[in-house]
C-alpha positions in Angstrom: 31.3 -14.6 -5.3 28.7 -11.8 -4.7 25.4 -12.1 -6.8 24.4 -8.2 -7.9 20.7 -7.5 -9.1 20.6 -5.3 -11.5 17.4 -2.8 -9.7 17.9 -0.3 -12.6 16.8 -2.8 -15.2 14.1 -3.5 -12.9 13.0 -0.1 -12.1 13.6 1.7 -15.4 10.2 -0.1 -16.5 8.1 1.6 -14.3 10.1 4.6 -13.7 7.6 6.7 -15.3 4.5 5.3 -14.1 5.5 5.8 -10.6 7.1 9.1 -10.8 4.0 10.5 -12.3 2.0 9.1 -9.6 4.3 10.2 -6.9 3.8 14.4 -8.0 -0.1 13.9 -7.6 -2.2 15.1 -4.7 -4.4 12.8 -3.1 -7.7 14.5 -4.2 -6.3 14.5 -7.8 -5.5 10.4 -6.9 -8.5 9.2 -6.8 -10.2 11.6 -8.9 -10.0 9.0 -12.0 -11.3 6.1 -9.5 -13.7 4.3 -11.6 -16.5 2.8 -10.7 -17.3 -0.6 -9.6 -19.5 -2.0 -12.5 -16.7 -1.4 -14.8 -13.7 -2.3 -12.4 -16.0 -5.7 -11.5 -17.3 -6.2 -15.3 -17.7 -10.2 -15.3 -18.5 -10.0 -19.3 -14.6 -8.5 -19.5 -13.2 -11.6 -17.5 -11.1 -14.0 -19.8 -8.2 -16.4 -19.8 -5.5 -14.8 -21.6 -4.2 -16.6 -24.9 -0.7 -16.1 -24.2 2.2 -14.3 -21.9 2.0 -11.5 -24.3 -1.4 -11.0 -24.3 -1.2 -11.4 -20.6 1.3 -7.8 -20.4 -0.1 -6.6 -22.8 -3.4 -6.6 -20.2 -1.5 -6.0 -17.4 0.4 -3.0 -19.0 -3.2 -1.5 -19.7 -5.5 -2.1 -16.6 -2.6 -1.0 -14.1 -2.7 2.8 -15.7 -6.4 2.5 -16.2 -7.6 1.0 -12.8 -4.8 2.6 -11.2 -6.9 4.2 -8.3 -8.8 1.2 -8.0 -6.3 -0.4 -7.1 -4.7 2.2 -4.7 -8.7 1.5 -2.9 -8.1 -2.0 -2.9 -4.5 -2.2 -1.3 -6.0 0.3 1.6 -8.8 -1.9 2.1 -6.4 -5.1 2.6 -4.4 -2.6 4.8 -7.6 -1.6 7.0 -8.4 -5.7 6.9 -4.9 -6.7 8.1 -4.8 -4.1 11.0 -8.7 -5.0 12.0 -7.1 -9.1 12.1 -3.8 -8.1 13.9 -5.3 -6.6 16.9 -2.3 -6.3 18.8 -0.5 -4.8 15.9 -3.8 -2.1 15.9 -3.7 -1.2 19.4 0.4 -0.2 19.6 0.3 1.8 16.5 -2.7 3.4 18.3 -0.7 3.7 21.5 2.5 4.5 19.8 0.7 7.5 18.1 -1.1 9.0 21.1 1.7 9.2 23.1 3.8 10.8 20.8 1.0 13.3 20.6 0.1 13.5 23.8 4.0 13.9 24.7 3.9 16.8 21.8 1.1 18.5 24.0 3.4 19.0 26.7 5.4 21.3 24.5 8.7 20.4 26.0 7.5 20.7 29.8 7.8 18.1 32.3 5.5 15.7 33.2 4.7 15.8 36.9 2.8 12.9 38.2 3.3 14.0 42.1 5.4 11.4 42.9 8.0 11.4 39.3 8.9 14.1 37.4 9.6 13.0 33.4 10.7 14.9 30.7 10.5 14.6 27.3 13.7 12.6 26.5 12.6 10.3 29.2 9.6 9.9 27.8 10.3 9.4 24.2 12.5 6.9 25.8 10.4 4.7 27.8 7.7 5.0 25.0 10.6 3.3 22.8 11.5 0.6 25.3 7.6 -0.3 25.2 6.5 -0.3 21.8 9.7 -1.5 20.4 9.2 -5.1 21.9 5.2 -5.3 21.8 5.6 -4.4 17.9 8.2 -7.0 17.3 5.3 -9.7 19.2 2.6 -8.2 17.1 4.6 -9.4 14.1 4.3 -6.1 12.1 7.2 -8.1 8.8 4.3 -11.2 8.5 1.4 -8.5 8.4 3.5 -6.3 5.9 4.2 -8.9 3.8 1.2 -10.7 3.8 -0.3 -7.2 2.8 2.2 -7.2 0.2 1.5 -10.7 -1.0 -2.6 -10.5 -1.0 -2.7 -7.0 -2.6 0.0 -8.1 -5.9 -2.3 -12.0 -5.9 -5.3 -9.5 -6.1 -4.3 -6.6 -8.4 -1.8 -8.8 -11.0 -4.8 -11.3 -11.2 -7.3 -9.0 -11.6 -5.0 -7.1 -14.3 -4.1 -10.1 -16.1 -7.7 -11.4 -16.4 -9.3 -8.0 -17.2 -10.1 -7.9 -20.9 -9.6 -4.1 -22.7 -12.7 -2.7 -23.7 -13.5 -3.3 -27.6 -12.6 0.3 -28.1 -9.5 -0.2 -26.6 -8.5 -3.5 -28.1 -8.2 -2.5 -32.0 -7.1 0.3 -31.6 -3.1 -1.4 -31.2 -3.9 -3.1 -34.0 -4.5 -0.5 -36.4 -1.4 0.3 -38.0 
């Protein structure tokens, strides 16, 4: 007996959130960042009363911090690469030699005593990188990105009080 997950049911709640966010330029992104006094505001901090209230925050703060927290998951990005050194240097290597293979504009390499060309290579770069990115365990880094960043951004939503102006204005009927 196979168990199916409905992903539409799951999806269709933030299909529009996403696909608007998915047409935007980056420049365009982050040009609704806000700033740090109001995305850090300790007087806004509260325990929610209830589930409800708690998506009702969360609903809110994820459209109105949303670059915020697009700033915060690249800076747990930038902190996982700078503690996975290993991890750091091969998608450093990785990308220079595909550049620097690029710069040879389909020539061969001749190093006097080998000649290469570019399907070799592509090829030995593969055979390297594959294996010294499996040891730099690339899955635990991504999903302890993935972890850390939804801990930090669902906590922060959930605790984030709306502003007063904000608050009655669902109310009103």
């Amino acid at each position: 007996m196979a168990i199916q997950i409905p992903i539409d049911a799951i999806t269709s709640r933030f299909g529009d959130r996403f696909n608007s966010l998915r047409s935007q330029s980056l420049s365009t992104r982050f040009a609704n960042l806000r700033p740090v006094s109001e995305f850090l505001d300790l007087k806004r901090l509260s325990k929610p009363a209830n589930f409800g209230e708690v998506q009702s925050r969360v609903n809110y703060n994820l459209g109105h911090f949303s670059s915020n927290y697009a700033v915060v998951f690249v800076m747990l990005s930038i902190y996982s690469l700078l503690t996975n050194p290993l991890l750091l240097f091969i998608i450093i290597f990785a990308a220079a030699s595909v550049w620097g293979i690029g710069k040879l504009d389909g020539r061969d390499l001749d190093l006097g005593f080998r000649r290469f060309n570019t399907s070799q290579l592509y090829t030995g770069l593969l055979c390297v990188s594959v294996p010294l990115g499996f040891y730099a365990s690339p899955i635990a880094t991504a999903l302890w990105l993935i972890g850390a960043t939804g801990v930090t951004v669902f906590g922060h939503a959930a605790l984030m009080d709306k502003p007063i102006e904000n608050a009655f204005s669902e109310e009103a009927v």
